[in-house]
N, CA, C and O atoms as a Tripos MOL2 file, in Angstrom:
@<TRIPOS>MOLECULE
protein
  292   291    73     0     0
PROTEIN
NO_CHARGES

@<TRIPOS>ATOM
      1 N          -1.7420    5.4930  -39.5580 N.3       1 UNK1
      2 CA         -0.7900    6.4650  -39.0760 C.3       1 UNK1
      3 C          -1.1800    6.9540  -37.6910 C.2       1 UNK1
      4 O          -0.3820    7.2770  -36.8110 O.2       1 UNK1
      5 N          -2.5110    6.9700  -37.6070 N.am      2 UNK2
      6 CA         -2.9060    7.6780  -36.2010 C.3       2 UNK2
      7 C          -2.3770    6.5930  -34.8190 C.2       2 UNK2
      8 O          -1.7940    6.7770  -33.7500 O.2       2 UNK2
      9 N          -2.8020    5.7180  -35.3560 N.am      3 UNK3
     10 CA         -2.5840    4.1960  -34.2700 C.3       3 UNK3
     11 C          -0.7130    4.2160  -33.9550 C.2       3 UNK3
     12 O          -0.2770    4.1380  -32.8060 O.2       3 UNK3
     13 N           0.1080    4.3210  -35.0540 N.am      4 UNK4
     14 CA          1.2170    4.7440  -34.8840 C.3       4 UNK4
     15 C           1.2030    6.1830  -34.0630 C.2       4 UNK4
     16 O           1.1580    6.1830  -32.8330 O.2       4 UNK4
     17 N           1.2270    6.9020  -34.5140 N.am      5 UNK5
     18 CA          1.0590    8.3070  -33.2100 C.3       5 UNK5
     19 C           0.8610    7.9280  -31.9460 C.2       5 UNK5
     20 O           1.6730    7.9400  -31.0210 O.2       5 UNK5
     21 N          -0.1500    7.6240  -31.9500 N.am      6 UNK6
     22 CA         -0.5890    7.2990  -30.4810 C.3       6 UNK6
     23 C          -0.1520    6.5520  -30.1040 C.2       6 UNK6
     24 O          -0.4450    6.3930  -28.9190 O.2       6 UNK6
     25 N           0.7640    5.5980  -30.6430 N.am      7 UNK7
     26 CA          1.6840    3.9970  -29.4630 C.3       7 UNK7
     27 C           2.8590    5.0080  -29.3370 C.2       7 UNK7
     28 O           3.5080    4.7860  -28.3150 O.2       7 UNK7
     29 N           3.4450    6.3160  -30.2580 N.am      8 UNK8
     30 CA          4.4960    7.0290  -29.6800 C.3       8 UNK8
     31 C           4.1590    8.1020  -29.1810 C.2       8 UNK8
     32 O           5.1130    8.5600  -28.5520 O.2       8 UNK8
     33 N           3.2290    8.7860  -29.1320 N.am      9 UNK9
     34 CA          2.5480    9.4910  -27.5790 C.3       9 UNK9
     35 C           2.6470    8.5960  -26.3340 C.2       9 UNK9
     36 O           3.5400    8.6350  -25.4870 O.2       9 UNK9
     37 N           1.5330    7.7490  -26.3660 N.am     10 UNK10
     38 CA          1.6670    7.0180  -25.2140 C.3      10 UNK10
     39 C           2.8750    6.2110  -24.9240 C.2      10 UNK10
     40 O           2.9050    5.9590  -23.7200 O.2      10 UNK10
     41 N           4.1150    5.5910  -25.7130 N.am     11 UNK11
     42 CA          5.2410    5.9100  -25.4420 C.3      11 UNK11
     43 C           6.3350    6.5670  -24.7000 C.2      11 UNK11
     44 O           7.2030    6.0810  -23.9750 O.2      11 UNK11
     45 N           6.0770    7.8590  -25.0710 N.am     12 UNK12
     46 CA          6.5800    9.0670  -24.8190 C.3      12 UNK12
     47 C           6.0790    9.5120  -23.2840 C.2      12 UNK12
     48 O           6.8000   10.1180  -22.4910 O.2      12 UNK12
     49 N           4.5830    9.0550  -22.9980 N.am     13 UNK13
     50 CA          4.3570    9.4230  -21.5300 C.3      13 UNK13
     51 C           4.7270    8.8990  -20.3400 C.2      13 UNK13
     52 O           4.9910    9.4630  -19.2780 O.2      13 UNK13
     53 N           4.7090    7.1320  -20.8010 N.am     14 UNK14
     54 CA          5.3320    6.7020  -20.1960 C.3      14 UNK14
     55 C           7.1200    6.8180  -20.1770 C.2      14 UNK14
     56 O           7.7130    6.3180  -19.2200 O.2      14 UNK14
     57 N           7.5080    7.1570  -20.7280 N.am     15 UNK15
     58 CA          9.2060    7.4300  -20.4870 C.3      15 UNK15
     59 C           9.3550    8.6900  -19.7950 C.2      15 UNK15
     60 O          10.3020    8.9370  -19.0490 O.2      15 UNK15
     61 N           8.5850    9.3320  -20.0030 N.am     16 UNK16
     62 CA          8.5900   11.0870  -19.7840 C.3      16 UNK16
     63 C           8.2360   10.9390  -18.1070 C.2      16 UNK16
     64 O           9.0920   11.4900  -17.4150 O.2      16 UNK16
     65 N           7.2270   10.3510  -17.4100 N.am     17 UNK17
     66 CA          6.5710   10.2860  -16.0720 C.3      17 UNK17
     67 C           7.4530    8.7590  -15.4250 C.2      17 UNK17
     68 O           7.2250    8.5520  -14.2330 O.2      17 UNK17
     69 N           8.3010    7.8440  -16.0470 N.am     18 UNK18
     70 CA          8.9440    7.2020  -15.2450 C.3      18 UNK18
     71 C          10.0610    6.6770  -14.9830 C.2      18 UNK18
     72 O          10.4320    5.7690  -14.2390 O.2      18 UNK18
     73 N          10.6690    7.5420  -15.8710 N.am     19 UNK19
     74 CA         12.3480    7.5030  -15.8980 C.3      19 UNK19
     75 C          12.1810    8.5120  -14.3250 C.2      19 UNK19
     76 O          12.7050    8.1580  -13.2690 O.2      19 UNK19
     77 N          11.5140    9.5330  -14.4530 N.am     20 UNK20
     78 CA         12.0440   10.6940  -13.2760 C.3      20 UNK20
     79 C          11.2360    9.5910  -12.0390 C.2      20 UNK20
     80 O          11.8140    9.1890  -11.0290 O.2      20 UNK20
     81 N           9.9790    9.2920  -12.3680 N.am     21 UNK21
     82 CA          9.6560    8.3740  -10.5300 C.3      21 UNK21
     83 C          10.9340    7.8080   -9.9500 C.2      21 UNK21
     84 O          11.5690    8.0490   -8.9230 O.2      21 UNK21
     85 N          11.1470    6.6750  -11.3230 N.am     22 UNK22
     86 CA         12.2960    5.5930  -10.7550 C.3      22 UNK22
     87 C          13.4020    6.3480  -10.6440 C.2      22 UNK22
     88 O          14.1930    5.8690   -9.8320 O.2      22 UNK22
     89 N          13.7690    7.3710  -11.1620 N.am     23 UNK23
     90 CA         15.0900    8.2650  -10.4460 C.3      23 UNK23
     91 C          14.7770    8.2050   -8.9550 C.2      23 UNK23
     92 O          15.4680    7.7980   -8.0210 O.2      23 UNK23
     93 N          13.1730    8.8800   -8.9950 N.am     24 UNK24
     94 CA         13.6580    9.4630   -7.5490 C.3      24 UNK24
     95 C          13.5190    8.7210   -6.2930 C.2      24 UNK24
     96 O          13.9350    9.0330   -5.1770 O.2      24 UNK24
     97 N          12.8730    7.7030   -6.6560 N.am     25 UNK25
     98 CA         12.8870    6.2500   -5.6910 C.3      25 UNK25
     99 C          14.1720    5.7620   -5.3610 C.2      25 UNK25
    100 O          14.4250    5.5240   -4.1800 O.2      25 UNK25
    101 N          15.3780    5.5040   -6.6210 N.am     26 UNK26
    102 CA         16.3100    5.1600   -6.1760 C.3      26 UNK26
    103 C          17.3720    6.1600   -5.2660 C.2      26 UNK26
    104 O          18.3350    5.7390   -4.6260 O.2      26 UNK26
    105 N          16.9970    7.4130   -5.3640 N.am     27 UNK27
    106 CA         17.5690    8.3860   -4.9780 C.3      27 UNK27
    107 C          17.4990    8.1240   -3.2260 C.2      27 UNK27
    108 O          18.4440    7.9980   -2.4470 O.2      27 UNK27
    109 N          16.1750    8.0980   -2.9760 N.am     28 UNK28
    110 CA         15.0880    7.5800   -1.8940 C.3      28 UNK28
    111 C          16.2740    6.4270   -1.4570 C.2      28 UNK28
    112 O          17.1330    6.5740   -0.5880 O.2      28 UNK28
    113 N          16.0090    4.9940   -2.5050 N.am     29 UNK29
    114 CA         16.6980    4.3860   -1.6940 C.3      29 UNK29
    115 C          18.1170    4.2380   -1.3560 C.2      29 UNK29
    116 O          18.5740    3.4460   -0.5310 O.2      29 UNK29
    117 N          18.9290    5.2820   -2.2470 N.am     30 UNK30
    118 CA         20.7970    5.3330   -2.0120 C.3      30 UNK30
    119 C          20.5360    6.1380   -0.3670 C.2      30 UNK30
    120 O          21.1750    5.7270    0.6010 O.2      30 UNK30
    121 N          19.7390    7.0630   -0.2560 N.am     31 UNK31
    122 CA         19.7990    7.9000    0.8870 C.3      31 UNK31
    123 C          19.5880    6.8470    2.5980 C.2      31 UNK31
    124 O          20.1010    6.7780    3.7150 O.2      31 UNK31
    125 N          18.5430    6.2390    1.8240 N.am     32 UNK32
    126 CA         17.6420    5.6040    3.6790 C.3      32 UNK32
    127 C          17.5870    4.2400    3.4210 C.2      32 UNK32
    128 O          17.0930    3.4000    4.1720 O.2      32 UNK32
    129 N          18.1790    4.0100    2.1890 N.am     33 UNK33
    130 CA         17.4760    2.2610    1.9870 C.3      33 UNK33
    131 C          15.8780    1.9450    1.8310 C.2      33 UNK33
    132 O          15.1240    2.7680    1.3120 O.2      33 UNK33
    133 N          15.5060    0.9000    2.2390 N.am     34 UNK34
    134 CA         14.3450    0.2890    2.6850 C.3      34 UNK34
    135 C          13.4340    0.9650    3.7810 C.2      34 UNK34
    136 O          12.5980    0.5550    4.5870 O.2      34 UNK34
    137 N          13.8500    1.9070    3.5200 N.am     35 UNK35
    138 CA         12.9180    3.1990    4.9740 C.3      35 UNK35
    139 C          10.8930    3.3190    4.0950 C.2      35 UNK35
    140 O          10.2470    3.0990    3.0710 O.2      35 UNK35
    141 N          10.8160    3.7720    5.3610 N.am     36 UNK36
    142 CA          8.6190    4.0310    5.1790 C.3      36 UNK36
    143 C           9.0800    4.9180    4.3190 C.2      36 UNK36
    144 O           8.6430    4.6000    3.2130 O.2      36 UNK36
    145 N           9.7580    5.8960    4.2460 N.am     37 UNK37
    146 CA          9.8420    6.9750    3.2200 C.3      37 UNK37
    147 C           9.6240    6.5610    1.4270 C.2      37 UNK37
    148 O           8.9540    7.0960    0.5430 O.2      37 UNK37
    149 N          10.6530    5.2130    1.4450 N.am     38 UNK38
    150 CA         10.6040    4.5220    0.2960 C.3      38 UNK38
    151 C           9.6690    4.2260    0.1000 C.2      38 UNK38
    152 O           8.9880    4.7530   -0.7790 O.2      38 UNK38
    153 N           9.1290    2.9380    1.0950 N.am     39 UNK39
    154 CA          7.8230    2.4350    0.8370 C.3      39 UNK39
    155 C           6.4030    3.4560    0.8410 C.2      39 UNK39
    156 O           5.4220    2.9100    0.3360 O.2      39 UNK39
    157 N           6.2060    4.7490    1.3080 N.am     40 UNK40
    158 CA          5.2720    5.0720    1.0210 C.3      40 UNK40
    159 C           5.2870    6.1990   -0.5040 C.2      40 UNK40
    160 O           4.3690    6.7860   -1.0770 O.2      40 UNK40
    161 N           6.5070    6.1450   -0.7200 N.am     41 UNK41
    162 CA          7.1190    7.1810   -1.9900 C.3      41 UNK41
    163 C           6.8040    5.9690   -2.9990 C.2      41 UNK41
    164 O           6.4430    6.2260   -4.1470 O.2      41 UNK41
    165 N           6.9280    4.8320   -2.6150 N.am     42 UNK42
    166 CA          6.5210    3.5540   -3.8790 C.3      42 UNK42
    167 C           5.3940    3.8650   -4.1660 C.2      42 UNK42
    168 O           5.2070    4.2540   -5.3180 O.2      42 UNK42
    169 N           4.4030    3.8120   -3.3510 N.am     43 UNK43
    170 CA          3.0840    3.4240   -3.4670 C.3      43 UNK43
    171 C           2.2090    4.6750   -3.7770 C.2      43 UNK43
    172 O           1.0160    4.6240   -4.0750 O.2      43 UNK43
    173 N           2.9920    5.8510   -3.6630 N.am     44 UNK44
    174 CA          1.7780    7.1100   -3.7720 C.3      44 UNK44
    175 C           2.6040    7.2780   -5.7540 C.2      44 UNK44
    176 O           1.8680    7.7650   -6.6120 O.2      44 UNK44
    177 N           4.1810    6.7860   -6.1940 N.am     45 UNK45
    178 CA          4.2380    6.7780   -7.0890 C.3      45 UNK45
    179 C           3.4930    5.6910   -7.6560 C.2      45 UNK45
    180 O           3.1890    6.0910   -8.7790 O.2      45 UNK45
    181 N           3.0990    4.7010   -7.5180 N.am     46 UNK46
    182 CA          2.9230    3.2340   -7.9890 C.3      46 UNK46
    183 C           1.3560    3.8960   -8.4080 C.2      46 UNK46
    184 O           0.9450    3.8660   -9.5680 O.2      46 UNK46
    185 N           0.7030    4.3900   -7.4610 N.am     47 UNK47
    186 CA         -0.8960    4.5900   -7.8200 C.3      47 UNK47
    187 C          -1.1240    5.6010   -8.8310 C.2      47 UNK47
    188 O          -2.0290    5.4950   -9.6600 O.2      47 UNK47
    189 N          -0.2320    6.6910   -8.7760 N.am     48 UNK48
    190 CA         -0.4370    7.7870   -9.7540 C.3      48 UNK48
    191 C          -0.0410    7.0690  -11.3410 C.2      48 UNK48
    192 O          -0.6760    7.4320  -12.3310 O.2      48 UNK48
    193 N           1.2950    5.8120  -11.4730 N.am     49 UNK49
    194 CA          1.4710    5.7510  -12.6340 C.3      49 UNK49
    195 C           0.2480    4.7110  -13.0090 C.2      49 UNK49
    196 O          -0.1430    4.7420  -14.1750 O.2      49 UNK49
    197 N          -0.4140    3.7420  -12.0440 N.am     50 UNK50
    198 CA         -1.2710    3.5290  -12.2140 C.3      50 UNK50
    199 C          -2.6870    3.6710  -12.5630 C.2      50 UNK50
    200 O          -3.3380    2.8250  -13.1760 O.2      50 UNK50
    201 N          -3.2440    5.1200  -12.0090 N.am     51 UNK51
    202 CA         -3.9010    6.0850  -12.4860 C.3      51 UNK51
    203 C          -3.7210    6.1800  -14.0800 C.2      51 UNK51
    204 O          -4.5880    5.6650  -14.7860 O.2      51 UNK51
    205 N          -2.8520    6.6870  -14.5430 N.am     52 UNK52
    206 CA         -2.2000    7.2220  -15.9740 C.3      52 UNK52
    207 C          -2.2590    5.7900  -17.1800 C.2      52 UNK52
    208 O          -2.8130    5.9710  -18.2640 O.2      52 UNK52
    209 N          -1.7890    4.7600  -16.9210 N.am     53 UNK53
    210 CA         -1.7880    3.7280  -17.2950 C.3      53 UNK53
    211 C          -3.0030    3.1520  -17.3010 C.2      53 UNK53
    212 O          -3.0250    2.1090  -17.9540 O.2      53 UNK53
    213 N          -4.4660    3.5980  -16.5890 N.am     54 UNK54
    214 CA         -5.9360    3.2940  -17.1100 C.3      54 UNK54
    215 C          -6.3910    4.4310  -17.7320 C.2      54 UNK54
    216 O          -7.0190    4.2440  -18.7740 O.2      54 UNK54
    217 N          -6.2430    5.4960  -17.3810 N.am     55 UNK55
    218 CA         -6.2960    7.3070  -18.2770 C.3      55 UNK55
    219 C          -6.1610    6.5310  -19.4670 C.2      55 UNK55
    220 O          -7.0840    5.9590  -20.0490 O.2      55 UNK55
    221 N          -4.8590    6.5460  -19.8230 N.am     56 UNK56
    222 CA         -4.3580    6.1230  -21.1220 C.3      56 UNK56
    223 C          -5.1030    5.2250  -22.1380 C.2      56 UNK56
    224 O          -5.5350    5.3940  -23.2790 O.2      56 UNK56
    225 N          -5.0720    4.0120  -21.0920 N.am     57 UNK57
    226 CA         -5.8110    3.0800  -21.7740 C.3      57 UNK57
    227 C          -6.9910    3.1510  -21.7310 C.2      57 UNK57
    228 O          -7.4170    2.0670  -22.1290 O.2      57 UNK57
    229 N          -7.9540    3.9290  -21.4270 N.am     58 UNK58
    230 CA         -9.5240    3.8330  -21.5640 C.3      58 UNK58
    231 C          -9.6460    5.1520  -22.8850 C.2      58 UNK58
    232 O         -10.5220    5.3470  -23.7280 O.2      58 UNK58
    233 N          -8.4670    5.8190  -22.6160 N.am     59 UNK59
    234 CA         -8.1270    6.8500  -24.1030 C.3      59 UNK59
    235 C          -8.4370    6.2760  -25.5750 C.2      59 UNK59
    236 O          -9.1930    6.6250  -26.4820 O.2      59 UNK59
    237 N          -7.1100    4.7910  -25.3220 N.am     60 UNK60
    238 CA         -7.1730    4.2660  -26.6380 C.3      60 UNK60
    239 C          -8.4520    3.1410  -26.6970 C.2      60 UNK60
    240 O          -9.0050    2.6240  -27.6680 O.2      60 UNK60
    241 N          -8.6380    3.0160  -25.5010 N.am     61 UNK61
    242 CA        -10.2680    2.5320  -26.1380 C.3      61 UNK61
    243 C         -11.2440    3.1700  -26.8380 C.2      61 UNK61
    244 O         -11.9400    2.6740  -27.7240 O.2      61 UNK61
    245 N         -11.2890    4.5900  -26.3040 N.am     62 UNK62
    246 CA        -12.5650    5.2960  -26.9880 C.3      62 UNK62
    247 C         -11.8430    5.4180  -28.1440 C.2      62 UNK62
    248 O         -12.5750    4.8290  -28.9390 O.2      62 UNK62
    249 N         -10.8400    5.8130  -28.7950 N.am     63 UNK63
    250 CA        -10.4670    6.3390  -29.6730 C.3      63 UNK63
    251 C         -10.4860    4.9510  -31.1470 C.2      63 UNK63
    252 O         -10.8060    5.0740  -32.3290 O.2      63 UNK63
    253 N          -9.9680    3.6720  -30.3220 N.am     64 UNK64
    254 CA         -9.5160    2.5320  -31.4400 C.3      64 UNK64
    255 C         -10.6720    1.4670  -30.9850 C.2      64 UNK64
    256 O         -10.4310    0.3880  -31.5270 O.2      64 UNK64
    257 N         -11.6630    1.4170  -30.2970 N.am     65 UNK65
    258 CA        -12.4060    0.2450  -29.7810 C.3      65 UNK65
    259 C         -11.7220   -0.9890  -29.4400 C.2      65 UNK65
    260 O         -10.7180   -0.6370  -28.8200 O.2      65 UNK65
    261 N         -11.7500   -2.3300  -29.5320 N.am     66 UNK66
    262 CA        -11.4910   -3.0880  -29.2040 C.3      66 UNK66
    263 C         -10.6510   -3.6480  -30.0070 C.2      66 UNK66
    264 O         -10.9380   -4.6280  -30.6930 O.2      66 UNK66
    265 N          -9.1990   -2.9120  -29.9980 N.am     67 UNK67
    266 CA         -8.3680   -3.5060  -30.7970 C.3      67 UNK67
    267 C          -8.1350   -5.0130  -30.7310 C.2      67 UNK67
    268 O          -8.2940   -5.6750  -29.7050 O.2      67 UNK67
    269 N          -7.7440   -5.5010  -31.9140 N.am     68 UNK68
    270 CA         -7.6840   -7.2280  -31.9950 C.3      68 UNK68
    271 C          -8.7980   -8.1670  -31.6940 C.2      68 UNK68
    272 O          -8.6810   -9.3690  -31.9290 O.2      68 UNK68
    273 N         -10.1960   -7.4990  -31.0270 N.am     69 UNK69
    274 CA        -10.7570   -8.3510  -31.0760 C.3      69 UNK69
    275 C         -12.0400   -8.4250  -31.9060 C.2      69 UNK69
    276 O         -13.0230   -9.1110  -31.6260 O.2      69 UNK69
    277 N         -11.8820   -7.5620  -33.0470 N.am     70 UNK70
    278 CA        -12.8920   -7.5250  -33.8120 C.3      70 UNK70
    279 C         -13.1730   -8.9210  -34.8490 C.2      70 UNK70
    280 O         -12.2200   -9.5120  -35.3580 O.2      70 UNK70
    281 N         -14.2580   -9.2440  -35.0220 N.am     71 UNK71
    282 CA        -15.0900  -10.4950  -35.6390 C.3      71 UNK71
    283 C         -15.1270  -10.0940  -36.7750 C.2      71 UNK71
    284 O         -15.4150   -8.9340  -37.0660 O.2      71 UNK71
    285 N         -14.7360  -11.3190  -37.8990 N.am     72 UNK72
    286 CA        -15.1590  -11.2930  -39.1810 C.3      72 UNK72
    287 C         -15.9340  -12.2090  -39.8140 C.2      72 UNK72
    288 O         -15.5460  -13.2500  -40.3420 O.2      72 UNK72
    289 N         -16.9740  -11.8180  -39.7490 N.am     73 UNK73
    290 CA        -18.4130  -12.5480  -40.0800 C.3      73 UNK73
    291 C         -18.5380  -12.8030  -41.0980 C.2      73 UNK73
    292 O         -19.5730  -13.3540  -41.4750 O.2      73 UNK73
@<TRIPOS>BOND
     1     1     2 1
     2     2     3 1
     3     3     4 2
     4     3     5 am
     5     5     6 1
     6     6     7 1
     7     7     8 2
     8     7     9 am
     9     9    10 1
    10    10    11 1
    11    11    12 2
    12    11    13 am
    13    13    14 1
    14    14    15 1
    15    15    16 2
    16    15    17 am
    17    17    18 1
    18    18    19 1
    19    19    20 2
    20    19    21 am
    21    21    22 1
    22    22    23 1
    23    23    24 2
    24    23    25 am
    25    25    26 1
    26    26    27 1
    27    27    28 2
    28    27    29 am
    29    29    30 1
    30    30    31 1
    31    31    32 2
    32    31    33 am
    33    33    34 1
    34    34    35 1
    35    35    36 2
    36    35    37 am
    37    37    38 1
    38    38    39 1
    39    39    40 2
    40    39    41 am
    41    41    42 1
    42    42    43 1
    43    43    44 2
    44    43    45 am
    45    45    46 1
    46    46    47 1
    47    47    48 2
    48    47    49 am
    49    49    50 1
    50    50    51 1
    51    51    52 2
    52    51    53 am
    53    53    54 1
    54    54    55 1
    55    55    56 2
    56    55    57 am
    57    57    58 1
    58    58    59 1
    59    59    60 2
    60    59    61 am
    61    61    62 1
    62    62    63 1
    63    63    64 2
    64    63    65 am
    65    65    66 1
    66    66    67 1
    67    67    68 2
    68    67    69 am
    69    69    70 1
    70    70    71 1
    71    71    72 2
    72    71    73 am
    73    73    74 1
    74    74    75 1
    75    75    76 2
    76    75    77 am
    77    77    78 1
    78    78    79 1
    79    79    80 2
    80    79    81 am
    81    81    82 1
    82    82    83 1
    83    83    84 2
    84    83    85 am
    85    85    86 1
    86    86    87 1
    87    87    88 2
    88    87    89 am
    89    89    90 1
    90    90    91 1
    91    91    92 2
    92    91    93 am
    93    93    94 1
    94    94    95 1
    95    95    96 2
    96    95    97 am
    97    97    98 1
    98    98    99 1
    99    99   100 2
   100    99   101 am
   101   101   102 1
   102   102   103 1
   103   103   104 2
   104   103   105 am
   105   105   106 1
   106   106   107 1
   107   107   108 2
   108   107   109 am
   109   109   110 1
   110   110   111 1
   111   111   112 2
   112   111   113 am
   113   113   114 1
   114   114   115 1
   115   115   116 2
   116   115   117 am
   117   117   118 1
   118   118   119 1
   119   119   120 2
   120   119   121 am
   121   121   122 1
   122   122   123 1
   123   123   124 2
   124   123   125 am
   125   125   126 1
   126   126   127 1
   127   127   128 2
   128   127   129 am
   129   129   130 1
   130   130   131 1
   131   131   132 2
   132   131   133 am
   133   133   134 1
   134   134   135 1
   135   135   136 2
   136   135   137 am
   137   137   138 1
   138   138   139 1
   139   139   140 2
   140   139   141 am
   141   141   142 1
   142   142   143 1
   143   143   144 2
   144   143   145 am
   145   145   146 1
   146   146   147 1
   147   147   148 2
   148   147   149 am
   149   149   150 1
   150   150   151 1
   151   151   152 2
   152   151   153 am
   153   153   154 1
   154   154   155 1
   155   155   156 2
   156   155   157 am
   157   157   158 1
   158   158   159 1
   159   159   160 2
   160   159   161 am
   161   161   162 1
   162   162   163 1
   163   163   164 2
   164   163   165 am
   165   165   166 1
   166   166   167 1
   167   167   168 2
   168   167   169 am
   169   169   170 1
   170   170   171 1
   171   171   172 2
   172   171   173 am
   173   173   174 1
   174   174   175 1
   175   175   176 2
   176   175   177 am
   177   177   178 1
   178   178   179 1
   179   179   180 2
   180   179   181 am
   181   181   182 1
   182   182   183 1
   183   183   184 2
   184   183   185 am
   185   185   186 1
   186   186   187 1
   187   187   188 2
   188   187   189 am
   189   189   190 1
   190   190   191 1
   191   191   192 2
   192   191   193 am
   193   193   194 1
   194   194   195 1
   195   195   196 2
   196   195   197 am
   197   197   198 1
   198   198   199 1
   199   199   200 2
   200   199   201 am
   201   201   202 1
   202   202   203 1
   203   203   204 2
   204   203   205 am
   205   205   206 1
   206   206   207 1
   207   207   208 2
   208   207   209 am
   209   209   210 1
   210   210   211 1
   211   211   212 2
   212   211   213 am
   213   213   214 1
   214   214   215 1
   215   215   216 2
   216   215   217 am
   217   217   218 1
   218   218   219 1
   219   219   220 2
   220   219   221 am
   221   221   222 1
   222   222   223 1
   223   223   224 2
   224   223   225 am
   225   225   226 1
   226   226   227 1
   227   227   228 2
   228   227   229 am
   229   229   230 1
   230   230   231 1
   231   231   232 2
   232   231   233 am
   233   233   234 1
   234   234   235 1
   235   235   236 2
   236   235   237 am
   237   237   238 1
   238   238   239 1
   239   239   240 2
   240   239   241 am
   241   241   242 1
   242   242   243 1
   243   243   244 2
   244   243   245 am
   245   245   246 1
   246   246   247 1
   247   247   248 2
   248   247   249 am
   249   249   250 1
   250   250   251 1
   251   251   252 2
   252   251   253 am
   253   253   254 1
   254   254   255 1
   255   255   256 2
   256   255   257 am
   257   257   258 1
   258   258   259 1
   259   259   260 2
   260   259   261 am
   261   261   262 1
   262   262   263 1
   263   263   264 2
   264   263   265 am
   265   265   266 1
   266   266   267 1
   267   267   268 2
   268   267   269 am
   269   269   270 1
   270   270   271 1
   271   271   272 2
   272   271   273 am
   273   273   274 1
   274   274   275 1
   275   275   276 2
   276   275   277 am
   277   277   278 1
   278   278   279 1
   279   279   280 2
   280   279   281 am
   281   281   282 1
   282   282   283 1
   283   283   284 2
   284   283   285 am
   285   285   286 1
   286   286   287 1
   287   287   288 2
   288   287   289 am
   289   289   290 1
   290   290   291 1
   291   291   292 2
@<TRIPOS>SUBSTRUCTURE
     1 UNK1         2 RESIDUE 1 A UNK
     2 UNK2         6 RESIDUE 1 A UNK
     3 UNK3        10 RESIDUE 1 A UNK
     4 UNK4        14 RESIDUE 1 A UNK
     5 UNK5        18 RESIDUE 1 A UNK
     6 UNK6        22 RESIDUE 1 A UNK
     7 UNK7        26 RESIDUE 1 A UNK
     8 UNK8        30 RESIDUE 1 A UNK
     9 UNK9        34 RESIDUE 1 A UNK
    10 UNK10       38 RESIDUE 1 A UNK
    11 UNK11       42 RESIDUE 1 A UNK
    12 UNK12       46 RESIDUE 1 A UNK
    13 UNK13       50 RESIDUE 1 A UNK
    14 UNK14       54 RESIDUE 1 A UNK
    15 UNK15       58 RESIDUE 1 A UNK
    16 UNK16       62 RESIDUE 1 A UNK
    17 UNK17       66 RESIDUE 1 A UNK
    18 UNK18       70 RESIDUE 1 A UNK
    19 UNK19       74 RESIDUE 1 A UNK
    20 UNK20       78 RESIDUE 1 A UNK
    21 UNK21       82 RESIDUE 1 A UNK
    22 UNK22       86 RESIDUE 1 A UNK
    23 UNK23       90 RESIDUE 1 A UNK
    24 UNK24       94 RESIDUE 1 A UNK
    25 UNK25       98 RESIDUE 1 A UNK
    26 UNK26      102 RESIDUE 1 A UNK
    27 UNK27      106 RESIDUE 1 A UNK
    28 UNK28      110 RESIDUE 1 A UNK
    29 UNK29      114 RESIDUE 1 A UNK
    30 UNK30      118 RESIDUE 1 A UNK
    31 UNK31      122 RESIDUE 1 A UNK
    32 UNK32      126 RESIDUE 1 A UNK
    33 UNK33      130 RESIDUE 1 A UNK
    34 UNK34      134 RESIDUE 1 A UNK
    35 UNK35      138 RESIDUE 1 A UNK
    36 UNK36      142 RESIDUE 1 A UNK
    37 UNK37      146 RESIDUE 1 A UNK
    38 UNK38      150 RESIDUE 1 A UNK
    39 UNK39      154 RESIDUE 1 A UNK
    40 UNK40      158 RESIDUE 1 A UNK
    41 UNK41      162 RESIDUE 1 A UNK
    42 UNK42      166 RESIDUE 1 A UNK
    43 UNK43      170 RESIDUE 1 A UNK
    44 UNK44      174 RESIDUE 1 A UNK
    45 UNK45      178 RESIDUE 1 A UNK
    46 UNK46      182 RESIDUE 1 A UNK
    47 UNK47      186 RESIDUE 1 A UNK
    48 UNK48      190 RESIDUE 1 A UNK
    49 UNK49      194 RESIDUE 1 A UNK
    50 UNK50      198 RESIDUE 1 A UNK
    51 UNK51      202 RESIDUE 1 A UNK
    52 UNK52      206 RESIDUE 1 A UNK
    53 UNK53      210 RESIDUE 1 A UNK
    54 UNK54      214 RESIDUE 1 A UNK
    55 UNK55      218 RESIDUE 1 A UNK
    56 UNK56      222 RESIDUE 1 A UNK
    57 UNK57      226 RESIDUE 1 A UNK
    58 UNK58      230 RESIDUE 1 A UNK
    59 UNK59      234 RESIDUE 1 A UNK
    60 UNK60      238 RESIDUE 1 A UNK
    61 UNK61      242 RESIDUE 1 A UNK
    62 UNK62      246 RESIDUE 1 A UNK
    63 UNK63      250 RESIDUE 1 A UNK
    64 UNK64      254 RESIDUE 1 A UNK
    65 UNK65      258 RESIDUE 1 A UNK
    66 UNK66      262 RESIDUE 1 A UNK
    67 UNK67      266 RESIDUE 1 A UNK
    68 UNK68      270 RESIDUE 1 A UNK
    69 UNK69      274 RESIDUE 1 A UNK
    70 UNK70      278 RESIDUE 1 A UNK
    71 UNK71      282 RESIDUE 1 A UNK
    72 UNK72      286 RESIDUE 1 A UNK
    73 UNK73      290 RESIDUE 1 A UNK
């Protein structure tokens, strides 16, 4: 049950932190197009969800170890 929780937490964070980025990128690009504005609004979003997306996952490491790759001896 916990392993379930946590794929809909971490679920949930990701929908919650990138429905609104990719809003506001496209917003970005209906306004200026292909402008530095875009491209540097990509990349300062791109690193933060990137950030979050190793957060996360070094989370469910400590928490589940090495899912799938455990040995049966």
């Amino acid at each position: 049950m916990w392993r379930l929780g946590f794929f809909l937490w971490r679920t949930w964070l990701y929908i919650k932190y990138g429905v609104p980025a990719g809003v506001v990128l496209w917003l970005i690009y209906l306004a200026q197009g292909w402008s530095l504005l875009f491209w540097i609004a990509t990349a300062v979003i791109g690193c933060v969800g990137l950030g979050m997306v190793l957060a996360v996952g070094e989370f469910r490491h400590r928490e589940f170890g090495d899912i799938g790759r455990e040995h049966i001896r």
